[in-house]
C-alpha positions as CSV (number, residue, x, y, z in Angstrom):
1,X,-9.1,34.6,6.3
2,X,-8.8,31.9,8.8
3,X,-10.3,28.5,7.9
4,X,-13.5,27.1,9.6
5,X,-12.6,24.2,12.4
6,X,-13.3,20.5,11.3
7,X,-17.1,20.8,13.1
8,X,-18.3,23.7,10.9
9,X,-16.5,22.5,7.7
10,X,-18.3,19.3,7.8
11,X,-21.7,20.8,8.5
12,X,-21.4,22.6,5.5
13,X,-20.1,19.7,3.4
14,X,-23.5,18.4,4.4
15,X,-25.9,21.1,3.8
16,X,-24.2,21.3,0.4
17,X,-24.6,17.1,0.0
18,X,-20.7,17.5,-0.5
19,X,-18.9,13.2,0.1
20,X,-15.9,13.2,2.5
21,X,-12.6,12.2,0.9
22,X,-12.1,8.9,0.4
23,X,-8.7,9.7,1.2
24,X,-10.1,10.1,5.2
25,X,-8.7,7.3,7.5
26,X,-10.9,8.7,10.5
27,X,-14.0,8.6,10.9
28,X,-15.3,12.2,10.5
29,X,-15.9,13.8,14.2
30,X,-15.2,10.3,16.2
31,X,-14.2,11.7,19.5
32,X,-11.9,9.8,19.5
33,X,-10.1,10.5,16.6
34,X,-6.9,12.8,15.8
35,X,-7.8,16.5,16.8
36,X,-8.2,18.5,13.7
37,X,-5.0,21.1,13.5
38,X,-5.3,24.8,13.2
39,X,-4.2,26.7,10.1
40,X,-0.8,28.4,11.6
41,X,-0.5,32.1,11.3
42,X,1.8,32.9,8.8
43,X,5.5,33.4,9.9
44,X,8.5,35.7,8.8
45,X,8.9,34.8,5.2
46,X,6.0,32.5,4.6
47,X,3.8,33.0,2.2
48,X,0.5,34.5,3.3
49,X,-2.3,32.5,1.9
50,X,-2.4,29.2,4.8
51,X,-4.6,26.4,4.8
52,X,-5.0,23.5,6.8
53,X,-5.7,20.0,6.1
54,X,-9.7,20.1,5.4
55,X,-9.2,22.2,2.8
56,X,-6.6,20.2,1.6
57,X,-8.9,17.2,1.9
58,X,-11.1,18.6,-0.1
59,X,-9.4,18.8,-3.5
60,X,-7.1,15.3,-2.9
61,X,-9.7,13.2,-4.3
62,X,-10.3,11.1,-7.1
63,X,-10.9,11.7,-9.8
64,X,-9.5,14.7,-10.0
65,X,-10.8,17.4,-10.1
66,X,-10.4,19.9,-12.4
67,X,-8.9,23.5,-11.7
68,X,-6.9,22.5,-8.8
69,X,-3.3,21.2,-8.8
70,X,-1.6,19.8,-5.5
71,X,2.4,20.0,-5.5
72,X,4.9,18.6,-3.4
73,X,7.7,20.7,-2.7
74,X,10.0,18.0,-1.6
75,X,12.5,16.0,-2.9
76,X,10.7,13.1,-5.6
77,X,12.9,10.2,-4.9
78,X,13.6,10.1,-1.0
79,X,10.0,11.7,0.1
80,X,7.7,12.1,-2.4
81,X,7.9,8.5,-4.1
82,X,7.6,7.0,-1.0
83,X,4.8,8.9,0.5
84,X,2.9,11.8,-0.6
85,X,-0.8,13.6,-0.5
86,X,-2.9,11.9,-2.9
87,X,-3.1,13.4,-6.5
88,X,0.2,15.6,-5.7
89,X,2.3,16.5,-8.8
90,X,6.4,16.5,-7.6
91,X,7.6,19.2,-8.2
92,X,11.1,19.6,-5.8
93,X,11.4,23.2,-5.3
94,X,15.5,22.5,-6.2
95,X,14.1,21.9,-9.5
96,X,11.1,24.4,-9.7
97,X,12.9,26.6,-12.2
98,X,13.9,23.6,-14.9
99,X,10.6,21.8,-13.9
100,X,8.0,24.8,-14.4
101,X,6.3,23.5,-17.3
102,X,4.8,20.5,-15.7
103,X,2.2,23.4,-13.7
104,X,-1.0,23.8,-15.5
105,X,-1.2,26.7,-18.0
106,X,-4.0,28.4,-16.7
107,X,-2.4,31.1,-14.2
108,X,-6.0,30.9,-12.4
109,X,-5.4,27.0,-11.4
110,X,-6.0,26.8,-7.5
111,X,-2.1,26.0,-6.6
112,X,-2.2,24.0,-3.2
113,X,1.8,23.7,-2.1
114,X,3.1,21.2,0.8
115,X,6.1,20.0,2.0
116,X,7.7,18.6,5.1
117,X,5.9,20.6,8.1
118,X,6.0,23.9,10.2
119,X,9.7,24.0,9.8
120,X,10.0,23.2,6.4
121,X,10.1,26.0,3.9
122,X,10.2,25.0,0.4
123,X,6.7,25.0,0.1
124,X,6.6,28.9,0.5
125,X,9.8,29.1,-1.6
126,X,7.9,27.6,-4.3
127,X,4.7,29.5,-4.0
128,X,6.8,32.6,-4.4
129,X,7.8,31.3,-7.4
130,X,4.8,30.8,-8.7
131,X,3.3,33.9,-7.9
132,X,6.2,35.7,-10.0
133,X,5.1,33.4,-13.1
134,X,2.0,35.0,-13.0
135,X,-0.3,32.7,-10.5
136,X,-3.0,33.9,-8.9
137,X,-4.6,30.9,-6.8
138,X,-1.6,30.0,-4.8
139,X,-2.3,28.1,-1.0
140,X,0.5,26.7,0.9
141,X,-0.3,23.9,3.3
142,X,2.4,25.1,5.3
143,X,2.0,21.8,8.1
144,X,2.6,19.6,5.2
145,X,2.7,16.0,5.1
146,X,3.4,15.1,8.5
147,X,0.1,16.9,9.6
148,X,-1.8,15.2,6.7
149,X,-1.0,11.4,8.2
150,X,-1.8,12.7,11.5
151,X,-5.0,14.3,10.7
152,X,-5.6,10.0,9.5
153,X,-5.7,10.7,6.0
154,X,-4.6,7.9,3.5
155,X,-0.8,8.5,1.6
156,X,-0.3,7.5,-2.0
157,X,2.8,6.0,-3.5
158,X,4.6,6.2,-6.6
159,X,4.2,3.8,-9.2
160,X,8.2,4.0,-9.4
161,X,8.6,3.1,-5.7
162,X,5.9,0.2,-6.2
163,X,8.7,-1.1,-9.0
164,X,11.5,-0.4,-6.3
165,X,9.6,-2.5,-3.8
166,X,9.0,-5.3,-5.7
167,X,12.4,-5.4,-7.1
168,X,13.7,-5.4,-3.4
169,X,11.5,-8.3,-2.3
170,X,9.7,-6.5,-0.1
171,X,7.1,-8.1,2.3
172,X,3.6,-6.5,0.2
173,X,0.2,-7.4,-1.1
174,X,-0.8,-5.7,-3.9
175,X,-4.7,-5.2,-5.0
176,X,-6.3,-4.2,-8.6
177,X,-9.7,-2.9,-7.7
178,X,-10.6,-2.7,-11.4
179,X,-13.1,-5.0,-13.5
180,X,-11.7,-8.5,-13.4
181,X,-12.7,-9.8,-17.0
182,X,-12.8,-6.3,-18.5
183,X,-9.3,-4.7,-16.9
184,X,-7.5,-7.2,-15.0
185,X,-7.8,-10.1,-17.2
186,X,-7.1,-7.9,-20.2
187,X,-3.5,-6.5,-18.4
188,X,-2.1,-5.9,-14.9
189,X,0.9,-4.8,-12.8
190,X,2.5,-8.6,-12.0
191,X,2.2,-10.0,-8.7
192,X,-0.8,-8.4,-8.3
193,X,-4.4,-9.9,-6.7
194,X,-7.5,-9.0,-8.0
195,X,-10.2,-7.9,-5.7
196,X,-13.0,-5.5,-7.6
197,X,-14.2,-2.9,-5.6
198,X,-17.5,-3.9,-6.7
199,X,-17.0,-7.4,-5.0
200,X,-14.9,-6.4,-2.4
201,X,-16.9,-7.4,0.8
202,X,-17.4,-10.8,-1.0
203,X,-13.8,-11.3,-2.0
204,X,-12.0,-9.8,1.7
205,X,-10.4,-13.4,2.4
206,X,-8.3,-12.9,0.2
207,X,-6.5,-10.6,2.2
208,X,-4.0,-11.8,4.4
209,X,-4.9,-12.6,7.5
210,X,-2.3,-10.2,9.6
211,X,-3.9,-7.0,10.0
212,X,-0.2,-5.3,9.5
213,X,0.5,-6.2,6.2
214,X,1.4,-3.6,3.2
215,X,-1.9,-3.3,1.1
216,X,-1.3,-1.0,-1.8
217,X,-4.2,-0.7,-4.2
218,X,-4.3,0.8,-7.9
219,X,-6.8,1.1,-10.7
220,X,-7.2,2.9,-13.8
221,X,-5.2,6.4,-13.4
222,X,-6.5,9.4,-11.5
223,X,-9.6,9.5,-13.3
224,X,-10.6,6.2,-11.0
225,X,-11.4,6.4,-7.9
226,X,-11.8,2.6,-7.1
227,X,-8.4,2.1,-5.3
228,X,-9.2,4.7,-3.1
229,X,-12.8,3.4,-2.0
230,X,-11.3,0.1,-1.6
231,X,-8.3,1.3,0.3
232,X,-11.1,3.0,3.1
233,X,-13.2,-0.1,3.1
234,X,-9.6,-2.1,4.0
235,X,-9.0,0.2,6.9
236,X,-12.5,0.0,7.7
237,X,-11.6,-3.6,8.2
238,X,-8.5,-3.0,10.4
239,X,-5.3,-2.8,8.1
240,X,-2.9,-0.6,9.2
241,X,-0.6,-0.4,6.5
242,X,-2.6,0.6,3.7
243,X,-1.6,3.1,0.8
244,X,-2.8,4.2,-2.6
245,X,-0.8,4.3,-6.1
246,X,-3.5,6.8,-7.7
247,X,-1.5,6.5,-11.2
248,X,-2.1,2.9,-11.2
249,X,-1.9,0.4,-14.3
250,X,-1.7,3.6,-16.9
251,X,1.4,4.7,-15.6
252,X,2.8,1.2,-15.1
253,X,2.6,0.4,-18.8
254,X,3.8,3.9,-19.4
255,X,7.2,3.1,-17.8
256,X,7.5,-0.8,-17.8
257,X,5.3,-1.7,-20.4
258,X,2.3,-3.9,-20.4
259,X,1.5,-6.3,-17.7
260,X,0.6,-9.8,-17.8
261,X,-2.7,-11.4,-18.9
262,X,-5.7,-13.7,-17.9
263,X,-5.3,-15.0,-21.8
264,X,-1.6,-15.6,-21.7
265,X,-1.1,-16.5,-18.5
266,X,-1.4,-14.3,-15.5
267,X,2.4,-14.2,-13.2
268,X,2.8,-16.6,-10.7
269,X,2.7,-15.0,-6.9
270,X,6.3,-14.4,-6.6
271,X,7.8,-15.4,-2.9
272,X,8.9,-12.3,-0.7
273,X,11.6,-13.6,1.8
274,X,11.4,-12.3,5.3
275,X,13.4,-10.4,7.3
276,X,15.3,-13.0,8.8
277,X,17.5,-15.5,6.2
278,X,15.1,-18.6,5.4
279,X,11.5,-17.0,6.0
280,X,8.6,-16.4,3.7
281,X,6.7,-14.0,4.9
282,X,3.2,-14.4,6.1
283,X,1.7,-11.9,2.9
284,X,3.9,-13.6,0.5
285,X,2.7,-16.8,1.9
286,X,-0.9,-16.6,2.1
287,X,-1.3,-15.1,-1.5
288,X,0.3,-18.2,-3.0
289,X,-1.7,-20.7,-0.6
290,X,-4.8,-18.9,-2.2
291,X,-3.9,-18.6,-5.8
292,X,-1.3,-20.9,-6.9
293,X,-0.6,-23.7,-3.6
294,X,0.6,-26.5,-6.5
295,X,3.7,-24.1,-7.2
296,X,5.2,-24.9,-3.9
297,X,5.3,-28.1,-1.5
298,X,3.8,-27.3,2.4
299,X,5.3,-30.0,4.7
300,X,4.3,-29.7,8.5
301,X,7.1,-30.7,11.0
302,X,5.4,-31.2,13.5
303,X,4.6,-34.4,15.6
304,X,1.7,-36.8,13.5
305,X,-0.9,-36.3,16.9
306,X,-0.5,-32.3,16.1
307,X,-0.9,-32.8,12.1
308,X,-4.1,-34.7,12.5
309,X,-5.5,-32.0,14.9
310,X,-5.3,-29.7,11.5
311,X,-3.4,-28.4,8.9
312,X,-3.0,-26.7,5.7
313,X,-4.8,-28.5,3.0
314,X,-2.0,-30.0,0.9
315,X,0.5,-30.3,3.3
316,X,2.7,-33.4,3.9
317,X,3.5,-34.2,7.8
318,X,7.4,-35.0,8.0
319,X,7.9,-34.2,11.3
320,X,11.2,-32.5,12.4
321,X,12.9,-35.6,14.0
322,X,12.6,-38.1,11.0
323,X,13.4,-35.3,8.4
324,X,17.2,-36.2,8.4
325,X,16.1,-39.8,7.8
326,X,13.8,-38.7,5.1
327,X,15.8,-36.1,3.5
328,X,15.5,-38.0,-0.3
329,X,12.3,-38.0,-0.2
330,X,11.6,-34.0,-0.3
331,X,10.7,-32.8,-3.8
332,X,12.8,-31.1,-6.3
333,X,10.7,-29.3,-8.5
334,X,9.3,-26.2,-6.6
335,X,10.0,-24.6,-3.1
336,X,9.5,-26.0,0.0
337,X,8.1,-23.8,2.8
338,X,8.5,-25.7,6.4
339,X,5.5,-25.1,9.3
340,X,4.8,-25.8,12.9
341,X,2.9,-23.4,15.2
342,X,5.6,-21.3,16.7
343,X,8.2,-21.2,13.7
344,X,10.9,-23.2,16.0
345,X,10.8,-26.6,14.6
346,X,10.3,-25.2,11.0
347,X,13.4,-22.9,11.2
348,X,15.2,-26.0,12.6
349,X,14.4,-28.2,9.6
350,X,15.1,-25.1,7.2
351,X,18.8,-25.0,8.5
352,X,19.1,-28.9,8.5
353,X,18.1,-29.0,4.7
354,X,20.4,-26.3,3.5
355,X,23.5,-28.3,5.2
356,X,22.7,-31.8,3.8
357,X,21.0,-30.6,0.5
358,X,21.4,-26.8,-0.1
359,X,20.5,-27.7,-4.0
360,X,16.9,-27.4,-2.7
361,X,14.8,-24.3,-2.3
362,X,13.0,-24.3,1.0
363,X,11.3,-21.4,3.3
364,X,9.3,-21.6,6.4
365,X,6.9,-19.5,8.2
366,X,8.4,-17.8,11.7
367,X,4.5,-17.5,12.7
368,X,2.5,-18.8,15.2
369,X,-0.3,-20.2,13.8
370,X,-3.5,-22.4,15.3
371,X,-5.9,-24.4,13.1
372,X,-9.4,-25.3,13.3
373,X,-11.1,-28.8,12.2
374,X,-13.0,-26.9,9.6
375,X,-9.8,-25.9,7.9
376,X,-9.8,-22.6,9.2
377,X,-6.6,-21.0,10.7
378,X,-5.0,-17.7,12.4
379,X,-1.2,-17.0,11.8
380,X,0.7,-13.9,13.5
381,X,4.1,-13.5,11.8
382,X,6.7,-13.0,14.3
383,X,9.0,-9.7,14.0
């Protein structure tokens, strides 16, 4: 039987005092949000038994709920790991056969199977298969996880492709939404901010300031639904880039062993170079300036009239013209990370330090960025 449009499903979810998902990007019935999509009628070998992204919506929740088992039908490392339905067990249908035993034991388990849209078809493959092992609650979401991003519903991300990420250098800011003193402190994925969901409002400057940045956020496992609440409240504040890593710290430890601690030291914020040779990026940047600003030297090149206007607090004024003459004087011990307000004159004394003294370690910001007397500031990275 055809599923009930977006309108009717959500009056029901009322009447039955039923939450929306967390998971929901888009405000429920905004106007002018995405239109909701129809479930397709089933095609020439498809499996029968369709259903649309509400329903879907429904069941990826945390935590999760019990009797209902979400699989991804595509490959794990080049699709799923990267971007999947929240909650979703991978399951490659390539692999179904050797990788059976992973599906929950009891045959009556709601089986909900997705892959890569209306022209994908190893979803259905794999519902087949699964209704000759003896299933009897099999779905197919045949419009997959293209539809499910369009519909303005949140993706999750492996914890493996977190690892691969970070290993890469790649421009992200990563949140724990967990207990500070009783979770954090006690162990955490490194390089990672905490921001309690709890305190969340109160702790948003810690964000960085571009509204394009990476946010990933993780908590305690898929019994925890704090890394998804917080993940909606950043989106509710305008981040565009924001995914979910529902295994969270539990399945870091699991494969890389235990994270770093309040008690023996929490990690350093590591720097993520840019995209172009010699930047920092603006993420990478701003999480140090807030957490750690003695474990690198801030010198602005530009002119002394321009440094007094305001600056970043710490920051020596060196401005681009005398830094030749005043080479010596730049510090060994930690990186350097040069400023202006458009990124030209900083890129300029970047380049001029790695051909008289490439020994040192310097970055600088390609961002415009404008300061107030108060200290306060806006910074756009440049693409």
């Amino acid at each position: 039987m055809k599923l009930h449009r977006t309108v009717a499903f959500v009056a029901m979810l009322a009447a039955l005092g039923a939450a929306p998902s967390p998971f929901s990007t888009a405000p429920a019935l905004a106007a002018e949000g995405p239109a909701p999509s129809a479930t397709p009628e089933a095609k020439a070998g498809w499996y029968s038994q369709l259903v649309d992204a509400d329903f879907v919506a429904r069941h990826a929740v945390l935590p999760k709920p019990e009797g209902v088992q979400i699989i991804d039908s595509r490959p794990t490392a080049r699709k799923y790991d990267p971007g999947h339905i929240p909650t979703a067990l991978s399951l490659p249908d390539s692999q179904f056969d050797k990788l059976a035993d992973r599906l929950p034991q009891d045959k009556s388990t709601l089986l909900i199977f997705y892959c890569d849209g209306l022209e994908c078809m190893l979803s259905h493959n794999s519902a087949f298969r699964a209704e000759k092992l003896g299933y009897t609650n099999i779905r197919v979401y045949a419009a997959g996880f293209p539809d499910w991003v369009k519909n303005g519903h949140m993706a999750a991300m492996s914890v493996s492709h977190l690892k691969k990420l970070m290993d890469e250098g790649s421009p992200l800011t990563l949140i724990d939404s967990r207990p500070k003193e009783r979770k954090y402190d006690k162990g955490h994925i490194p390089g990672a901010t905490s921001i309690p969901d709890s305190q969340f409002d109160k702790l948003a400057d810690r964000l960085p300031a571009d509204k394009a940045s990476p946010l990933y956020f993780y908590c305690e496992g898929l019994s925890c639904k704090l890394s998804s609440d917080s993940a909606a409240k950043a989106v509710k504040l305008g981040y565009t880039q924001v995914k979910v890593v529902p295994e969270g710290y539990p399945e870091w430890v699991r494969l890389y062993g235990a994270g770093p601690t309040a008690e023996g030291g929490a990690a350093k914020p590591a720097i993520q170079a840019g995209k172009e040779s010699g930047t920092i990026t603006v993420a990478s940047f701003e999480k140090i300036y807030r957490e750690a600003p003695d474990t690198i030297q801030l010198i602005d090149v530009r002119e002394p009239s321009e440094f007094a206007a305001g600056t970043f607090k710490g920051a020596l004024n060196v401005p681009v013209n005398m830094l030749e003459k005043r080479i010596d004087e730049l510090p060994a011990d930690r990186p350097i990370v040069f400023f202006c307000g458009a990124g030209g004159r900083s890129g300029e004394a970047h380049d001029m330090v790695q051909l008289y003294k490439p020994a040192l370690k310097t970055f600088f910001l390609n961002a415009d960025i404008k300061w107030a007397r108060d200290g306060s500031y806006t910074i756009v990275e440049k693409n």
